[in-house]
C-alpha positions, 0 to 999 in steps of 0.5 A, spaced: 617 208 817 622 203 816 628 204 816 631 196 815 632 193 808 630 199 806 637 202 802 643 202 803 643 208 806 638 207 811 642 201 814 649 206 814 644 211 817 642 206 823 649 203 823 652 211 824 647 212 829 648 205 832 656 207 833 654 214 836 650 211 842 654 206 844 660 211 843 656 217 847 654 211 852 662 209 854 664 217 854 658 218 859 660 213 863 667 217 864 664 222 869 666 229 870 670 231 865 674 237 864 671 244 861 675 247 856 675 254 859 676 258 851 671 254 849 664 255 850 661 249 849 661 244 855 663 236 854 657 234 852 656 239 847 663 238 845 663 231 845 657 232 839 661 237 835 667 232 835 662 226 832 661 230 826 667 233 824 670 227 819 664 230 815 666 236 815 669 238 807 668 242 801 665 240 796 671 240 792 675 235 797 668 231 798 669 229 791 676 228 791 676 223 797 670 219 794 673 212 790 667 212 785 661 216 783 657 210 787 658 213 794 654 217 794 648 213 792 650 208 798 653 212 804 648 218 803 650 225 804 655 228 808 651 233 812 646 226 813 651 223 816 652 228 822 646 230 822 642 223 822 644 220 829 645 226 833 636 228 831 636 222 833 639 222 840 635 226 846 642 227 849 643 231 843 637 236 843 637 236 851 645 239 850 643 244 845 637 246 847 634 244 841 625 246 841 621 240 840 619 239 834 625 242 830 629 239 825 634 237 829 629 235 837 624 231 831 617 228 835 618 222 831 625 218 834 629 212 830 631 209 837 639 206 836 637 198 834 631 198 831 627 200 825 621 204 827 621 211 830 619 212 837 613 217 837 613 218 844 
């Protein structure tokens, strides 16, 4: 499965795993962080849900915000926008104990910078 030249959308689907990397790569190198204590998600964890939340809308507020009705057809779903990158992250699925194999920890991988998926 190639993901490259493909369509729009699956070069803004790697460029947003790609960001996601290199940016789950600069907050692992901060070390320890602090653990919110009322939360009960861990920094890793949170780290996560904060990727996602620019993709939060309802349905009315997704439409408004969109400049033509071509959008979609370039940038995809919302709910793939979040989704796409972090099944793609192993750190993903091991802070969220995702199963192998779930929708969410797939076997077959899109590594960040390529176009093939990893099957190992």
């Amino acid at each position: 499965m190639s993901l490259v030249s493909q369509t729009p959308i699956d070069s803004e689907n790697l460029a947003d795993l790609d960001g996601l990397v290199s940016s789950y790569e600069a907050f692992s190198g901060l070390g320890d962080t602090e653990q919110f204590r009322d939360l009960n998600f861990g920094p890793e964890e949170l780290f996560f849900i904060s990727s996602c939340v620019k993709w939060c809308a309802t349905e009315p507020a997704k439409a408004a915000c969109r400049n033509t009705s071509s959008d979609e057809s370039r940038y995809g779903p919302w709910w793939n926008r979040c989704n796409f990158p972090l099944k793609n992250m192993e750190a993903f699925a091991e802070a969220f104990s995702c199963p192998v194999g779930s929708a969410m920890r797939p076997t077959a991988k899109v590594p960040s910078g390529t176009c093939e998926p990893d099957n190992e």
